[in-house]
C-alpha positions as a Markdown table, in Angstrom:
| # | Residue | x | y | z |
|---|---|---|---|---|
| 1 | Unk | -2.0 | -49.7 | -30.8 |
| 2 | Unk | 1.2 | -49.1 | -29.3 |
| 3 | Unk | 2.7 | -51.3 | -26.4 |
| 4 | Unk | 3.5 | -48.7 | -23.3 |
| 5 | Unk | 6.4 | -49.5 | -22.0 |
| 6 | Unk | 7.9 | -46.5 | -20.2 |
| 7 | Unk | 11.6 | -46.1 | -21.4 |
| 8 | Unk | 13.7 | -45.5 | -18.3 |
| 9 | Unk | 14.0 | -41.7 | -19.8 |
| 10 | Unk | 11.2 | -41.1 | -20.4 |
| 11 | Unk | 10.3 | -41.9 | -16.5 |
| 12 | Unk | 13.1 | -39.5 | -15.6 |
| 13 | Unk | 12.7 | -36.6 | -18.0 |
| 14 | Unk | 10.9 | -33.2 | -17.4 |
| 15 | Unk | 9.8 | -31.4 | -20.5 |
| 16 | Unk | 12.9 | -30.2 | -21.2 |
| 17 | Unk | 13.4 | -33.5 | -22.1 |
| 18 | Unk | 16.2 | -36.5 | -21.3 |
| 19 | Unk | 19.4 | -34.5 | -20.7 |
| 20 | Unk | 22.4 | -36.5 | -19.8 |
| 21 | Unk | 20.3 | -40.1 | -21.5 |
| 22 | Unk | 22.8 | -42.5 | -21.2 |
| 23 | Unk | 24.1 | -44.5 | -24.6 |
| 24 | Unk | 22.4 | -47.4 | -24.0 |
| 25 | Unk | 18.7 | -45.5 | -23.3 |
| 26 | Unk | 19.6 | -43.8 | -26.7 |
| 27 | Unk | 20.4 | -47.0 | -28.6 |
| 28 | Unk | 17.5 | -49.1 | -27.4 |
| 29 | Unk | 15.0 | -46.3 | -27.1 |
| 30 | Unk | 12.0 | -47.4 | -28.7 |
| 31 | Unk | 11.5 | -43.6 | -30.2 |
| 32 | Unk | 7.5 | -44.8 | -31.3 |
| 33 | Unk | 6.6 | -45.1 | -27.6 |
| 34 | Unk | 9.1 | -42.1 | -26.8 |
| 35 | Unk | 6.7 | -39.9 | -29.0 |
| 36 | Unk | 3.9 | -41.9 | -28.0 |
| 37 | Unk | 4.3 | -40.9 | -24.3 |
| 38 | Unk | 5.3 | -37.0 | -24.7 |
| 39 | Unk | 2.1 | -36.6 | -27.1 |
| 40 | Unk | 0.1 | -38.0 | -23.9 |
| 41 | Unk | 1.3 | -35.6 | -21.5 |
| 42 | Unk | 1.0 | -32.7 | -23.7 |
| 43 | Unk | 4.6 | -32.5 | -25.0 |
| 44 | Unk | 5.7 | -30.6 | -27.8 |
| 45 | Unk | 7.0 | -32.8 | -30.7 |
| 46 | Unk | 10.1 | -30.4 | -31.2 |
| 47 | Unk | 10.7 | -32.1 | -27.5 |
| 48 | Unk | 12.8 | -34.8 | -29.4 |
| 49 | Unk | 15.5 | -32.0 | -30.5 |
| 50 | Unk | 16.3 | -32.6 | -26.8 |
| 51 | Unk | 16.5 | -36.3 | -26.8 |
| 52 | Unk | 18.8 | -36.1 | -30.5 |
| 53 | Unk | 21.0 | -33.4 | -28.6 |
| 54 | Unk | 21.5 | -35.8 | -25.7 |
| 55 | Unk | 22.1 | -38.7 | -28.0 |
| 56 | Unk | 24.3 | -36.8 | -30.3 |
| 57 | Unk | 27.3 | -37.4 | -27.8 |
| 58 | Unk | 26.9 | -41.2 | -27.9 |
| 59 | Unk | 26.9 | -41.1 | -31.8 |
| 60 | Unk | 23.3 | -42.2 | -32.1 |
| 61 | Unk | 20.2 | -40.4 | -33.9 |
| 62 | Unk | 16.8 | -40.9 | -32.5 |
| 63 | Unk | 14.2 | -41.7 | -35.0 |
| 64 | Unk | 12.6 | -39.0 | -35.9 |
| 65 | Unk | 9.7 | -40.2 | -38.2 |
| 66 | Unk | 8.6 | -43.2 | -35.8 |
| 67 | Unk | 9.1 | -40.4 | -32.9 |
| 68 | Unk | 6.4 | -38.2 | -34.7 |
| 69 | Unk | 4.3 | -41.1 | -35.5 |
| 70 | Unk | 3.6 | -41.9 | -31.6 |
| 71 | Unk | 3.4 | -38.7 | -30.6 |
| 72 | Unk | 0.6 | -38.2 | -33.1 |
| 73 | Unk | -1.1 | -40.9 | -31.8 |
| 74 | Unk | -0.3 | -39.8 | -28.1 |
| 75 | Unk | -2.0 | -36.8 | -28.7 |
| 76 | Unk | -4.9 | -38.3 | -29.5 |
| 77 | Unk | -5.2 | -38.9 | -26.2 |
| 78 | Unk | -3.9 | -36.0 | -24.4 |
| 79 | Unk | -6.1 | -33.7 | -26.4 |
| 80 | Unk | -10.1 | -35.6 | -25.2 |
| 81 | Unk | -12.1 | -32.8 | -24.1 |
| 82 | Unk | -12.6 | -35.0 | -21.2 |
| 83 | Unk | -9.1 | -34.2 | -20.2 |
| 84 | Unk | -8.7 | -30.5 | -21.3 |
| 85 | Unk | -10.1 | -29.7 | -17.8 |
| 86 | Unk | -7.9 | -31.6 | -16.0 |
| 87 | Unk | -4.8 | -30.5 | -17.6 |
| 88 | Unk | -6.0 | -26.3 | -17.2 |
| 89 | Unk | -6.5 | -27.4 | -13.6 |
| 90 | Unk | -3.5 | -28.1 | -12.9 |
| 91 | Unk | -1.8 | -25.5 | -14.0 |
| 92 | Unk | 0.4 | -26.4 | -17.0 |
| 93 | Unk | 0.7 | -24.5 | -20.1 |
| 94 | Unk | -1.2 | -26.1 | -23.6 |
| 95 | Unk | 1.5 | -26.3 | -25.8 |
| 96 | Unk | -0.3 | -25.8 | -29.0 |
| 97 | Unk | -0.1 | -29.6 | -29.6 |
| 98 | Unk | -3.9 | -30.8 | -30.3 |
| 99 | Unk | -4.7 | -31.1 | -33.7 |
| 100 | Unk | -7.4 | -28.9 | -35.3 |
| 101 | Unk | -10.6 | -31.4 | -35.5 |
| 102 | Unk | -10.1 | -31.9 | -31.3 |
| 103 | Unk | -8.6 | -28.4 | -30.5 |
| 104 | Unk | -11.7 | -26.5 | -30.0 |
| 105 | Unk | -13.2 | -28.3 | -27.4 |
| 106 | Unk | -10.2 | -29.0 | -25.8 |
| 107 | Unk | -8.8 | -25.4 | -25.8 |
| 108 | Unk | -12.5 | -24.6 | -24.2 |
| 109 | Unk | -12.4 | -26.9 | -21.3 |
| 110 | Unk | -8.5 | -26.4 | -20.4 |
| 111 | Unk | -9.7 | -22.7 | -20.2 |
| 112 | Unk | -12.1 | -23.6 | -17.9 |
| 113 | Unk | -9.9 | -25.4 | -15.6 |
| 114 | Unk | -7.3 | -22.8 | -16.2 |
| 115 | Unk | -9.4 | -20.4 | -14.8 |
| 116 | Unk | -10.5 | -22.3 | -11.3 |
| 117 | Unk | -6.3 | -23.0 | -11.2 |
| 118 | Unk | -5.4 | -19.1 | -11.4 |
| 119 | Unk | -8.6 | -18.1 | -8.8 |
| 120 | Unk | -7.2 | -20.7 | -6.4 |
| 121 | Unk | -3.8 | -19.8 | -7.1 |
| 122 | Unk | -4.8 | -16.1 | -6.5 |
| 123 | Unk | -6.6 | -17.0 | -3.0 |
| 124 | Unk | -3.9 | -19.8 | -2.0 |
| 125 | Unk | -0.9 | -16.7 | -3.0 |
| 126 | Unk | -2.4 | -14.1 | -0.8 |
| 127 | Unk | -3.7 | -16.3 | 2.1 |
| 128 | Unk | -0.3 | -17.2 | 2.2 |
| 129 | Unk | 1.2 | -13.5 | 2.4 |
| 130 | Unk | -1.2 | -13.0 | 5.0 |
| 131 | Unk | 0.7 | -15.4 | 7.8 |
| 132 | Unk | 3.9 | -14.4 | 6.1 |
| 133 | Unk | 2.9 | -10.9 | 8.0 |
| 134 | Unk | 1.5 | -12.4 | 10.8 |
| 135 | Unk | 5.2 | -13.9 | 11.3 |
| 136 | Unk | 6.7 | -10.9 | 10.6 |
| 137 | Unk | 4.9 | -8.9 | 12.8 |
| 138 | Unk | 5.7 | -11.7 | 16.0 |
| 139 | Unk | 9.5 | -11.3 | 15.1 |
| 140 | Unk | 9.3 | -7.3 | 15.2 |
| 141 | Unk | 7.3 | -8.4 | 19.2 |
| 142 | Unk | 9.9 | -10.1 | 19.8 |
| 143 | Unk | 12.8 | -8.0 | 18.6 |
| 144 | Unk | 11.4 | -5.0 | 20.3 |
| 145 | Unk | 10.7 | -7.2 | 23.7 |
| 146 | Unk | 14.5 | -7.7 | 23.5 |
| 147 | Unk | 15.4 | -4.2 | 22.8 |
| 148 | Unk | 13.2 | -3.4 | 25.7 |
| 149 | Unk | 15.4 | -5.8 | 28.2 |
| 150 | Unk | 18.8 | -4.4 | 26.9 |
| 151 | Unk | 17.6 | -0.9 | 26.9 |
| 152 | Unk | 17.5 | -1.1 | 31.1 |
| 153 | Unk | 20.5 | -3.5 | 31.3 |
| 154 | Unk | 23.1 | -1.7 | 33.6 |
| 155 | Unk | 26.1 | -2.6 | 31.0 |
| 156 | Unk | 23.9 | -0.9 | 28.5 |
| 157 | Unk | 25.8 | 2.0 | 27.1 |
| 158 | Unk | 23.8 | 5.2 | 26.5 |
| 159 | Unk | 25.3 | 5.0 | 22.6 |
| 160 | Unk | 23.7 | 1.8 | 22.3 |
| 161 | Unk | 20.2 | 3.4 | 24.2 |
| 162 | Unk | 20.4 | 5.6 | 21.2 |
| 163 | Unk | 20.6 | 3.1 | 18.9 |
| 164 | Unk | 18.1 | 1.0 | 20.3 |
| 165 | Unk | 15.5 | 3.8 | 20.5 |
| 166 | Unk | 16.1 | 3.9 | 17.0 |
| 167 | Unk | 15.9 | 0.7 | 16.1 |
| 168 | Unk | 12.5 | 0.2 | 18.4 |
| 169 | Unk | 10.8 | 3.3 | 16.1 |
| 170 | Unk | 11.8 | 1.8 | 12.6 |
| 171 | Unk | 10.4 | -1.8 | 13.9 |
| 172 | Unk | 7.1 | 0.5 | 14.9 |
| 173 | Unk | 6.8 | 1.5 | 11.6 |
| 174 | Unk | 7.2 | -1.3 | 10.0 |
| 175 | Unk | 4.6 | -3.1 | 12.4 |
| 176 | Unk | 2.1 | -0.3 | 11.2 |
| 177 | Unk | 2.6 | -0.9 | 7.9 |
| 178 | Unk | 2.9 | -4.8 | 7.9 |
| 179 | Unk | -1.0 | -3.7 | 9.3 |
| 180 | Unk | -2.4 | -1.8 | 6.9 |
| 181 | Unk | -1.0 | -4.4 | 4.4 |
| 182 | Unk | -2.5 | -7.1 | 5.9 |
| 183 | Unk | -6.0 | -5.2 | 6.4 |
| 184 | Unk | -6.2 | -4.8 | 2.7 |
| 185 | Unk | -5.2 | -8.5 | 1.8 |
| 186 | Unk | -7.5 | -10.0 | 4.4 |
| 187 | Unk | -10.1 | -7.5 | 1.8 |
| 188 | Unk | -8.6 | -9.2 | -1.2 |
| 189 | Unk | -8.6 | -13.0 | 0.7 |
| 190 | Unk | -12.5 | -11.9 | 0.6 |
| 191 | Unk | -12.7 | -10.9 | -2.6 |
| 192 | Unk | -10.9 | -13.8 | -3.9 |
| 193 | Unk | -13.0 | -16.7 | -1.7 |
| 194 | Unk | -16.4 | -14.9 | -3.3 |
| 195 | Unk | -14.8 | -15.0 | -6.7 |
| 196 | Unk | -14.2 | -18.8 | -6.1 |
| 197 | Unk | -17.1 | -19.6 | -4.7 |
| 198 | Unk | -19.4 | -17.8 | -7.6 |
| 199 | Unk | -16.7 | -19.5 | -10.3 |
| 200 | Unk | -17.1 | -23.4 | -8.5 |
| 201 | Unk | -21.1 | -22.8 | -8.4 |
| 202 | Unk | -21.0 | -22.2 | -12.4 |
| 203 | Unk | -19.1 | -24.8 | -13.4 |
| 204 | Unk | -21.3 | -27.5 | -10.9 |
| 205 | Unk | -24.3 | -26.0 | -13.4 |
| 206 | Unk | -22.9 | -27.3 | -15.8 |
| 207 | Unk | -23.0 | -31.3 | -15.3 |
């Protein structure tokens, strides 16, 4: 069983891995719990071609064997069916990494939380484009509200009345289109929320 204690990169890294580790992270790194904790959290093992690029400028070589021999055992923990769900749900990518006695049932619940991720993603995406119009279509109220104050303004040239005319129909347009636009999303909000609802009622059947 293998002691976890979080290397100070390992904290700090993304999956990209440790760029910039320091020479003293590379020289003490304990590279079995390195491996150990990127095999947990779903990690490649090619991730440690980061870590010996990094460590390559202090003159030091990660351990590659011991690296791979906690990230095997890391992924014996990442990969529990129990947690396949949990990891779709959230939205990050399976990176091939479970071996082939535990991948089957993991691959089929991460799909299933993949799947309630991308229908809340879709609903979340559009209901925010929604009020992005909304705000866009106060801004054109206002900008024409204005137009309307200069266009009777006595220092208001009739050049500029021109302009502003102009100005007022092209914000008009744009107002009837944010409409229409928003008419067919509130359609797709709808289609989405049903889609959700009739996806989170299947998988509550299923405990």
């Amino acid at each position: 069983m293998i002691t976890r204690v979080l290397p100070l990169c390992v904290a700090l890294s993304v999956l990209a891995g440790c760029a910039g580790m320091s020479e003293q992270a590379c020289v003490t790194a304990d590279w079995r719990t390195v491996g150990f904790e990127d095999g947990t959290l779903g990690r490649s093992p090619g991730t440690i071609g980061n870590y010996r690029q990094a460590c390559a400028d202090h003159g030091v070589t990660p351990d590659l064997d011991s690296y791979r021999a906690g990230h095997a055992e890391g992924v014996q923990s990442y990969c529990r069916e129990s947690n396949g769900f949990q990891v779709g749900r959230s939205g990050a990518i399976y990176q091939g990494v479970c071996p082939a006695d535990l991948e089957a049932d993991f691959i089929g619940e991460y799909n299933a939380g993949r799947r309630l991720f991308e229908l809340e993603s879709e609903l979340h995406n559009t209901e925010a484009r929604i009020a992005n119009n909304y705000r866009a279509q106060e801004s054109i109220k206002q900008e024409i509200t204005a137009i309307g104050v200069t266009m009777i303004a006595s220092e208001t040239t009739v050049e500029q009345r021109l302009q502003l005319v102009t100005r007022s129909a092209e914000l008009g347009r744009r107002y009837g289109q944010l409409t229409t636009e928003t008419q067919q999303l509130e359609r797709d909000r709808a289609l989405h929320e049903r889609e959700l609802l009739d996806y989170q009622q299947t998988l509550a059947s299923r405990f």
